[in-house]
CHARMM-style PDB file with segment names, atoms N, HN, CA, C and O in Angstrom:
ATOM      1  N   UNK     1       0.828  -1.184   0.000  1.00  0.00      PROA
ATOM      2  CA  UNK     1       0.000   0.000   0.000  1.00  0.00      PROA
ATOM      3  C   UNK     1       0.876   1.254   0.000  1.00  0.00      PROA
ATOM      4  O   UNK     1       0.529   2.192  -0.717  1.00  0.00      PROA
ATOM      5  N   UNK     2       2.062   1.357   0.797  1.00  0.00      PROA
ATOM      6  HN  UNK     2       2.344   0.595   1.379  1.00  0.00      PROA
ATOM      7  CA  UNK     2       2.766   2.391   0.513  1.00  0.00      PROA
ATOM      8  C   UNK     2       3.406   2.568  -0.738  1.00  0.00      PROA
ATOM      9  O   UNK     2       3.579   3.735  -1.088  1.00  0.00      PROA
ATOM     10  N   UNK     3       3.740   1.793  -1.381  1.00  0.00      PROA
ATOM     11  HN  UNK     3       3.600   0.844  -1.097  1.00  0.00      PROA
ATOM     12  CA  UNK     3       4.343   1.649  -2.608  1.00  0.00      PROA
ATOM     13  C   UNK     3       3.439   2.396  -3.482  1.00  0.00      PROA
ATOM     14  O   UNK     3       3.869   2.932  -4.504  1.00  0.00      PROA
ATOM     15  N   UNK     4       2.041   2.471  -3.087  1.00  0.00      PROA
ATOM     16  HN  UNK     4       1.692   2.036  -2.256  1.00  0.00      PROA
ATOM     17  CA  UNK     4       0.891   3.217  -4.352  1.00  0.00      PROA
ATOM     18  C   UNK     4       0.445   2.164  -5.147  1.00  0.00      PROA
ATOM     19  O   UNK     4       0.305   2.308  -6.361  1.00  0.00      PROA
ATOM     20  N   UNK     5       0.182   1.001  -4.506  1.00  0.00      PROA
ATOM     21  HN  UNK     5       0.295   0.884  -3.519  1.00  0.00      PROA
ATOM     22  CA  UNK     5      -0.306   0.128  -5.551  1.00  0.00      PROA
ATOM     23  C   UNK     5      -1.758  -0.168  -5.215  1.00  0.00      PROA
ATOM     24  O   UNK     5      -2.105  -0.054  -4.040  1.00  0.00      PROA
ATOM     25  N   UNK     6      -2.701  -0.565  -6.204  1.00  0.00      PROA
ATOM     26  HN  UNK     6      -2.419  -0.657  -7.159  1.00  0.00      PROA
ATOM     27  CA  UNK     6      -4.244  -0.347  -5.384  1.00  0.00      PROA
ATOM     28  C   UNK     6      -4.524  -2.114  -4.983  1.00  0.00      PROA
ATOM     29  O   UNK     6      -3.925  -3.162  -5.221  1.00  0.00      PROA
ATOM     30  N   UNK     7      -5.626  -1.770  -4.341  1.00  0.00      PROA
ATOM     31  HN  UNK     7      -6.113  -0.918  -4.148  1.00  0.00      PROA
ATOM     32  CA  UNK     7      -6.380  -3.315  -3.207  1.00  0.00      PROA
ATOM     33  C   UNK     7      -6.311  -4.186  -4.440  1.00  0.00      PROA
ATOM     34  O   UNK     7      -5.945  -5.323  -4.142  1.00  0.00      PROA
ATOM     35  N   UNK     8      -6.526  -4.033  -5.616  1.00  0.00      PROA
ATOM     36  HN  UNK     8      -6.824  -3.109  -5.858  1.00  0.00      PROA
ATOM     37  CA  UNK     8      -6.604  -5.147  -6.481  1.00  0.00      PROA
ATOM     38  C   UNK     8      -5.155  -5.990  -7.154  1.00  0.00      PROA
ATOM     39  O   UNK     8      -5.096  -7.133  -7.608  1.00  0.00      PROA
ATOM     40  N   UNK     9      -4.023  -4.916  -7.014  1.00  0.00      PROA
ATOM     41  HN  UNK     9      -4.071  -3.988  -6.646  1.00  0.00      PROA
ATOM     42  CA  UNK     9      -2.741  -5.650  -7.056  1.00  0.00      PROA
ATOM     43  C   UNK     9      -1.654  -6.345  -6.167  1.00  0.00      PROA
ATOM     44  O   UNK     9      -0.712  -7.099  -6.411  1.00  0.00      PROA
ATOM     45  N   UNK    10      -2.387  -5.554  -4.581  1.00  0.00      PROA
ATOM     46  HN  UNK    10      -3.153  -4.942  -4.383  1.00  0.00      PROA
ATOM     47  CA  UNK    10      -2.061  -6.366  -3.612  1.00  0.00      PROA
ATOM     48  C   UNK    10      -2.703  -7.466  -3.368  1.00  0.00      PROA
ATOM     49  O   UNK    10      -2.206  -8.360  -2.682  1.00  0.00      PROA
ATOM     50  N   UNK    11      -3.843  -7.535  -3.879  1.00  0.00      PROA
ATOM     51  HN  UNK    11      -4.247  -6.809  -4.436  1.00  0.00      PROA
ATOM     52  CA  UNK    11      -4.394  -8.938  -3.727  1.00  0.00      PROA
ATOM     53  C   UNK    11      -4.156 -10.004  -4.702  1.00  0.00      PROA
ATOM     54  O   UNK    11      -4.616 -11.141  -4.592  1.00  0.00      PROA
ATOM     55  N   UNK    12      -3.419  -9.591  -5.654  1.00  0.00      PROA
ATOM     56  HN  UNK    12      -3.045  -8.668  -5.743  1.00  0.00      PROA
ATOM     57  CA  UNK    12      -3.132 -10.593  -6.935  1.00  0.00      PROA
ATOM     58  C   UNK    12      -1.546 -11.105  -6.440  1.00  0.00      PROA
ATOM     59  O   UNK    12      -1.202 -12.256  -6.711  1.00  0.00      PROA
ATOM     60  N   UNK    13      -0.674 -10.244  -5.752  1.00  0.00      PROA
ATOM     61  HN  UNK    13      -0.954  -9.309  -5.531  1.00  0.00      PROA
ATOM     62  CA  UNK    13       0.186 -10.409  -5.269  1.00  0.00      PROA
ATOM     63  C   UNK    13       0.462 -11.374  -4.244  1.00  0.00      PROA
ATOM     64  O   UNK    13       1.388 -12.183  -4.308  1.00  0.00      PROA
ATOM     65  N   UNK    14      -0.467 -11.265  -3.167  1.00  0.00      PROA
ATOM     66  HN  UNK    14      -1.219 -10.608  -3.115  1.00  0.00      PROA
ATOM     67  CA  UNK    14      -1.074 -12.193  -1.958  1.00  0.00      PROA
ATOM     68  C   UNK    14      -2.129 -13.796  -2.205  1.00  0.00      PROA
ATOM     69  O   UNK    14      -2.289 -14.855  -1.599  1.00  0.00      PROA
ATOM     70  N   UNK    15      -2.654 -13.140  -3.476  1.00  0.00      PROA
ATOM     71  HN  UNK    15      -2.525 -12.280  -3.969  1.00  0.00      PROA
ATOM     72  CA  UNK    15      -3.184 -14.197  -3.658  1.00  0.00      PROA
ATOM     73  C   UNK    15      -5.118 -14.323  -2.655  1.00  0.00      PROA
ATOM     74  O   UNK    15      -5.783 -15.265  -2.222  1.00  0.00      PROA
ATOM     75  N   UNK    16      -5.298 -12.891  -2.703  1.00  0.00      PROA
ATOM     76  HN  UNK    16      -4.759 -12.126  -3.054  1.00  0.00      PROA
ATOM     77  CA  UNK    16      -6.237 -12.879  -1.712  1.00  0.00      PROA
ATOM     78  C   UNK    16      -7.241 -12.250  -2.791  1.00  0.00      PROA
ATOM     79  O   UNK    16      -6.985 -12.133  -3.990  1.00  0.00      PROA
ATOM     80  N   UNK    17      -8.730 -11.767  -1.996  1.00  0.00      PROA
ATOM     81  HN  UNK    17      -8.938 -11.862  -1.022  1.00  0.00      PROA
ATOM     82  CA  UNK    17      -9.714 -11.088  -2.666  1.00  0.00      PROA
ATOM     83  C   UNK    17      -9.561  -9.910  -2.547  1.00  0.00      PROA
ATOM     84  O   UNK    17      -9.204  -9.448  -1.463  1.00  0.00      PROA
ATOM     85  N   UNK    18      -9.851  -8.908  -3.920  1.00  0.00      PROA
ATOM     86  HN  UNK    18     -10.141  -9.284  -4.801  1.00  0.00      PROA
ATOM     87  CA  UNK    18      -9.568  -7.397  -3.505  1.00  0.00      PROA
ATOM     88  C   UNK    18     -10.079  -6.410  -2.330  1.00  0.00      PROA
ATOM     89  O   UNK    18      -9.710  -5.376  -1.774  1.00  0.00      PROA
ATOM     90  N   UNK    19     -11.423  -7.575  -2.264  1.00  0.00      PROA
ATOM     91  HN  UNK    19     -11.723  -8.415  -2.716  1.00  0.00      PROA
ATOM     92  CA  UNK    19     -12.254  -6.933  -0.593  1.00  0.00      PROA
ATOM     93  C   UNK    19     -11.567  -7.473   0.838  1.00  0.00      PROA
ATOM     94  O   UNK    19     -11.655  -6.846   1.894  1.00  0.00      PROA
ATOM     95  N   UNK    20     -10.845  -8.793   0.676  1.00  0.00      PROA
ATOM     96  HN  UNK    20     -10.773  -9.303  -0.181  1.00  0.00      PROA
ATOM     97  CA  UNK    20     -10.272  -8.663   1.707  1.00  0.00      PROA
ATOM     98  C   UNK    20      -9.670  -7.777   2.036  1.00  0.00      PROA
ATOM     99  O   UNK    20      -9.793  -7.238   3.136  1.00  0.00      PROA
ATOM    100  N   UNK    21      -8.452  -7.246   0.657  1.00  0.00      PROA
ATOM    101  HN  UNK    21      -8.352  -7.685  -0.236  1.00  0.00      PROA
ATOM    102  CA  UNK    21      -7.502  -6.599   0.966  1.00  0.00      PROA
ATOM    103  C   UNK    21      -7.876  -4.909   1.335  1.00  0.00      PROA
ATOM    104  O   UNK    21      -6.971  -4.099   1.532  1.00  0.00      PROA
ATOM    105  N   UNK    22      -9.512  -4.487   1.397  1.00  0.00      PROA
ATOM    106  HN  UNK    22     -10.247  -5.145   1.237  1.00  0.00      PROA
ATOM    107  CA  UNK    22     -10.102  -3.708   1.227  1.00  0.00      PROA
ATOM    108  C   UNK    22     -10.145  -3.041   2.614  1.00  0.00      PROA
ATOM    109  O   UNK    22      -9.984  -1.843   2.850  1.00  0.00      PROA
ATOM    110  N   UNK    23     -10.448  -4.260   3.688  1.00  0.00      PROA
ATOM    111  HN  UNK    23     -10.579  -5.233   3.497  1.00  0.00      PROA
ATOM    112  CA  UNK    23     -11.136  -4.424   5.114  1.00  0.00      PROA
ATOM    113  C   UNK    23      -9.918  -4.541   5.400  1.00  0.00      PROA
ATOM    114  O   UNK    23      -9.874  -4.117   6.555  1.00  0.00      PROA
ATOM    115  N   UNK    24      -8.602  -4.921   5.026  1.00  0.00      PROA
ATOM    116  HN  UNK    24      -8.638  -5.265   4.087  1.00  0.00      PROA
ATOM    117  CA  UNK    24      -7.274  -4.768   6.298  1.00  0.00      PROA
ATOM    118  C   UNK    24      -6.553  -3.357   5.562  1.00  0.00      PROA
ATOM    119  O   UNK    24      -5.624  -2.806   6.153  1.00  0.00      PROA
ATOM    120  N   UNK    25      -7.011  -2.862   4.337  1.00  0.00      PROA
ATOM    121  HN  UNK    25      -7.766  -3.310   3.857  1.00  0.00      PROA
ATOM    122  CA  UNK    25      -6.410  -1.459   4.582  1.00  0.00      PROA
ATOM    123  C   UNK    25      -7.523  -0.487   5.333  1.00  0.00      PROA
ATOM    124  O   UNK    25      -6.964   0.547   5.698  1.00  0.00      PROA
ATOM    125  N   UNK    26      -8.357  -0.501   5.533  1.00  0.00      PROA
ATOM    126  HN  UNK    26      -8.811  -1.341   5.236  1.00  0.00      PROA
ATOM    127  CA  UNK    26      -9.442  -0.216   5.836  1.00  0.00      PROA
ATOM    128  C   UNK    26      -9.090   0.125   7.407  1.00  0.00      PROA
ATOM    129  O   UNK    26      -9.054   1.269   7.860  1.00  0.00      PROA
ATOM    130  N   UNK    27      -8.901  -0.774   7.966  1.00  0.00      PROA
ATOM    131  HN  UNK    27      -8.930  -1.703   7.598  1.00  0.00      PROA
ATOM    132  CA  UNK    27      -8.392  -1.364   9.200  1.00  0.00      PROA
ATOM    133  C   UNK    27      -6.915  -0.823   9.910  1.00  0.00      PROA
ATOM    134  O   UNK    27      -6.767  -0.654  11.120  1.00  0.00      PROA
ATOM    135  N   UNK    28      -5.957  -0.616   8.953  1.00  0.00      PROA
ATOM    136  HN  UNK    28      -6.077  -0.753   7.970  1.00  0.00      PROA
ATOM    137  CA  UNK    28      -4.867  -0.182   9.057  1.00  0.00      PROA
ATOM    138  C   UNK    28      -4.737   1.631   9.316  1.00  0.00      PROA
ATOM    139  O   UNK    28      -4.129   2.462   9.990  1.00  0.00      PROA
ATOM    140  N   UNK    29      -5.979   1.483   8.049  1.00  0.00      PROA
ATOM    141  HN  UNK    29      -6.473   0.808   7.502  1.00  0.00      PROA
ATOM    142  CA  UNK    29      -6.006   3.642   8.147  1.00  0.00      PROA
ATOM    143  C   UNK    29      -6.603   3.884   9.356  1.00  0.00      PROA
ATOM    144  O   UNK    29      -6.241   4.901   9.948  1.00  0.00      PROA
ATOM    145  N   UNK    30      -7.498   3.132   9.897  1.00  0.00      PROA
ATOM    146  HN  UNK    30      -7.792   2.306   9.416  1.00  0.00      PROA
ATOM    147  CA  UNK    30      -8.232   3.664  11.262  1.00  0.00      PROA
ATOM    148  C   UNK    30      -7.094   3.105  12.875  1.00  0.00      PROA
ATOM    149  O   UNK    30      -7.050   3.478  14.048  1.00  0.00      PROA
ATOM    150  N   UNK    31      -6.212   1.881  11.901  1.00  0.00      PROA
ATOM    151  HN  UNK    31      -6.248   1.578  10.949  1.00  0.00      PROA
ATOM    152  CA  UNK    31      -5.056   1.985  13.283  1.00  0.00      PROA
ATOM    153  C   UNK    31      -4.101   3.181  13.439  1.00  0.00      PROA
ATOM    154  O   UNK    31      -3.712   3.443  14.577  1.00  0.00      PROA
ATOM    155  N   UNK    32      -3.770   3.780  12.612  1.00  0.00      PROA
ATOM    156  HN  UNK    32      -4.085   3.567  11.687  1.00  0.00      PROA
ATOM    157  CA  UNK    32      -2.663   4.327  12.063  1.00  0.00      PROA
ATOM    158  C   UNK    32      -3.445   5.815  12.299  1.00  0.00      PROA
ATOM    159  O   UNK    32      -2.769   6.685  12.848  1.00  0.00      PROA
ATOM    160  N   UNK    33      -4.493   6.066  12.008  1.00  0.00      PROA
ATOM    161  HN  UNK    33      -5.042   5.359  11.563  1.00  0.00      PROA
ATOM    162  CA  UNK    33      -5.168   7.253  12.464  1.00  0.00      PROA
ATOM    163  C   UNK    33      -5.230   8.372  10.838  1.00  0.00      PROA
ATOM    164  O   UNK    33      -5.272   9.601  10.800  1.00  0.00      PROA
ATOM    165  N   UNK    34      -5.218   7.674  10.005  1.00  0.00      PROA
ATOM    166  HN  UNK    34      -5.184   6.675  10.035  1.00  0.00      PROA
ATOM    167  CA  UNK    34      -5.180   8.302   8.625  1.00  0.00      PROA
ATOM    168  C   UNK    34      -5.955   7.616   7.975  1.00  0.00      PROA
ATOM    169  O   UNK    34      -6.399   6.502   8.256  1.00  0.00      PROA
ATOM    170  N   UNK    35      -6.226   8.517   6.719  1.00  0.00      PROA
ATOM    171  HN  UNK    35      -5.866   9.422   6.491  1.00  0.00      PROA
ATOM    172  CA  UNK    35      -7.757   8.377   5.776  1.00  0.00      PROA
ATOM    173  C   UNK    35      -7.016   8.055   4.843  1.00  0.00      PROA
ATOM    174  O   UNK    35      -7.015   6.843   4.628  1.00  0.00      PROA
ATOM    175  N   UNK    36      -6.148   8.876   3.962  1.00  0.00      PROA
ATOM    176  HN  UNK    36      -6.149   9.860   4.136  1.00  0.00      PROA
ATOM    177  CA  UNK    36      -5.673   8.078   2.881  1.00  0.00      PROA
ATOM    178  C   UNK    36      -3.996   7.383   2.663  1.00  0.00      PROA
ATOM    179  O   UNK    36      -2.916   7.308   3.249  1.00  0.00      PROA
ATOM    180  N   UNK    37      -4.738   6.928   1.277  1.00  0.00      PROA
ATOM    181  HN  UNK    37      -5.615   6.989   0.801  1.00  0.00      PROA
ATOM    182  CA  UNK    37      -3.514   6.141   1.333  1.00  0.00      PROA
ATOM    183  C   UNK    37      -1.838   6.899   0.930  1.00  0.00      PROA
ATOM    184  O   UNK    37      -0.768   6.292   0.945  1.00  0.00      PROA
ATOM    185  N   UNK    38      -1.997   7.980   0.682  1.00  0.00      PROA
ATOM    186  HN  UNK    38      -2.866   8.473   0.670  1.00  0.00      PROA
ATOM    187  CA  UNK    38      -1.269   8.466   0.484  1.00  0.00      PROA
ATOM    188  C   UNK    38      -0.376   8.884   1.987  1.00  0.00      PROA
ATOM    189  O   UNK    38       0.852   8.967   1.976  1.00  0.00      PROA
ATOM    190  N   UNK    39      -0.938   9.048   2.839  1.00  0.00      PROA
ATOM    191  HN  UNK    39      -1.936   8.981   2.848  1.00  0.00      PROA
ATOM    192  CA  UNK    39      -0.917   9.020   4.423  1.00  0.00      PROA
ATOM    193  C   UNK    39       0.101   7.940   5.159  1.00  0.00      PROA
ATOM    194  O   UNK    39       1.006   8.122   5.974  1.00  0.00      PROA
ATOM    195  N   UNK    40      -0.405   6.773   4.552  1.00  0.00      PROA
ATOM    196  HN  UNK    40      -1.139   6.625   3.890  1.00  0.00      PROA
ATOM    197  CA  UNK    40       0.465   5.448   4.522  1.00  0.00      PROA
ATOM    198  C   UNK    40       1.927   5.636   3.969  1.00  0.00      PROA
ATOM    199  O   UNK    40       2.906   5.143   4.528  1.00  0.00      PROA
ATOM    200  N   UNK    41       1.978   6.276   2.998  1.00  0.00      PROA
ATOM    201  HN  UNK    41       1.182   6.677   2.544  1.00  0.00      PROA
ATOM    202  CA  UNK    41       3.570   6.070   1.995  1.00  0.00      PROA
ATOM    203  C   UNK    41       4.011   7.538   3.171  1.00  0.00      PROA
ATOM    204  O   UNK    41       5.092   7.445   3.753  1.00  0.00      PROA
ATOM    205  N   UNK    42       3.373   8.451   3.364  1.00  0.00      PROA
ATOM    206  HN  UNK    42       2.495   8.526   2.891  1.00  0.00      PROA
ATOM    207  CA  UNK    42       4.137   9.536   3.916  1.00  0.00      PROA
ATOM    208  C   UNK    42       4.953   9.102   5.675  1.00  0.00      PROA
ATOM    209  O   UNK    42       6.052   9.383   6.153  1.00  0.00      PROA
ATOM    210  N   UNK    43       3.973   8.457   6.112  1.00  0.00      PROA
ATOM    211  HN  UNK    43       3.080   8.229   5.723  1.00  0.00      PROA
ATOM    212  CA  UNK    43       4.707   7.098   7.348  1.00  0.00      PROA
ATOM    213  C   UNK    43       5.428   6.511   6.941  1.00  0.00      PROA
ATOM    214  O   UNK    43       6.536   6.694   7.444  1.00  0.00      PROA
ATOM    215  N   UNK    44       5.347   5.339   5.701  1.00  0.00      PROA
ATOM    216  HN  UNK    44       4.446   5.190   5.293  1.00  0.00      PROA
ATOM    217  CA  UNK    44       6.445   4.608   5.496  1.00  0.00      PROA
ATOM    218  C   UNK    44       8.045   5.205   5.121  1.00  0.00      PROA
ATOM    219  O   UNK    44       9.120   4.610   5.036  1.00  0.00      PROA
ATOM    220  N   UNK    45       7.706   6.540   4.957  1.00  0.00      PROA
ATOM    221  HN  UNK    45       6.834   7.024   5.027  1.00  0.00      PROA
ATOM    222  CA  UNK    45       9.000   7.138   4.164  1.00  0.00      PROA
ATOM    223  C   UNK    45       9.575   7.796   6.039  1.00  0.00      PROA
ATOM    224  O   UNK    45      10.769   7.634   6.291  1.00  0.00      PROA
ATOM    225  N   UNK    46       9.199   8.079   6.510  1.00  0.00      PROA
ATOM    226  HN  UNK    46       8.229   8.211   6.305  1.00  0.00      PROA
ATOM    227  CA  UNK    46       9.253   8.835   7.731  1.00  0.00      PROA
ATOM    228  C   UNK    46       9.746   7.663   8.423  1.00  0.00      PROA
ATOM    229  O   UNK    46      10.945   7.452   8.238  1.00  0.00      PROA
ATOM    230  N   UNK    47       9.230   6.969   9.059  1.00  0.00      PROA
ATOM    231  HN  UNK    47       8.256   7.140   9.209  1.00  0.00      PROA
ATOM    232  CA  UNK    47       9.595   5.732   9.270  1.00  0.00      PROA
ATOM    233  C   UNK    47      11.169   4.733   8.279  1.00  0.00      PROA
ATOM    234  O   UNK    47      11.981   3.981   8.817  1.00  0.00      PROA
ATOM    235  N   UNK    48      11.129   4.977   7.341  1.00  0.00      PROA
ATOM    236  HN  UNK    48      10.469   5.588   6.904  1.00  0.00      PROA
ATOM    237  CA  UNK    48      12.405   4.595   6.635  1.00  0.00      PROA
ATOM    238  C   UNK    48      11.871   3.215   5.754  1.00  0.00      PROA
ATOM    239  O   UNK    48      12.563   2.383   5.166  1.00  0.00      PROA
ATOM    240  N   UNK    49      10.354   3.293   5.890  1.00  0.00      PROA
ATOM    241  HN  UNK    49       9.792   3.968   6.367  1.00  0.00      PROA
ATOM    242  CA  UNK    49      10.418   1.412   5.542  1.00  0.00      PROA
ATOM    243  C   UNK    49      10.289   1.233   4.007  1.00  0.00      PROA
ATOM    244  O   UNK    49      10.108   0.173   3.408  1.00  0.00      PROA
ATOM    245  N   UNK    50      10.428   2.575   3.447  1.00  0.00      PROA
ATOM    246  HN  UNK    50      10.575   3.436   3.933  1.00  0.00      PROA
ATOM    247  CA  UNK    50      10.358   2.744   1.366  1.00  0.00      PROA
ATOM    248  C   UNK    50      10.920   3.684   1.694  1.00  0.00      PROA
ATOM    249  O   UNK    50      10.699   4.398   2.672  1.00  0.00      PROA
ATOM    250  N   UNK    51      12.306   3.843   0.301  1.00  0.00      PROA
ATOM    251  HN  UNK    51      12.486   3.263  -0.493  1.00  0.00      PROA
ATOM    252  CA  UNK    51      12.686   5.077  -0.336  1.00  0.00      PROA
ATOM    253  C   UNK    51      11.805   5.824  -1.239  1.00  0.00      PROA
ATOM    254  OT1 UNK    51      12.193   6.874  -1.751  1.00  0.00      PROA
TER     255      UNK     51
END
């Protein structure tokens, strides 16, 4: 998700349904305390975990 890739290529990746992958980003923005996903990559870069 930080990478900018959408629920339907992480789930082809994983091997999962795009709605699963829907309900654990879903899940993640309300742990994390952010709405979008763009929110996510600006943590991961802050954090160090993507260049």
């Amino acid at each position: 998700m930080a990478k900018g890739l959408t629920n339907e290529e992480i789930a082809g990746d994983l091997s999962l349904h795009p709605k699963t992958i829907g309900m654990i980003t879903k899940s993640i923005k309300e742990s994390l305390g952010v709405q979008r996903a763009a929110d996510i990559t600006r943590l991961a870069l802050k954090y160090e975990l993507i260049e």
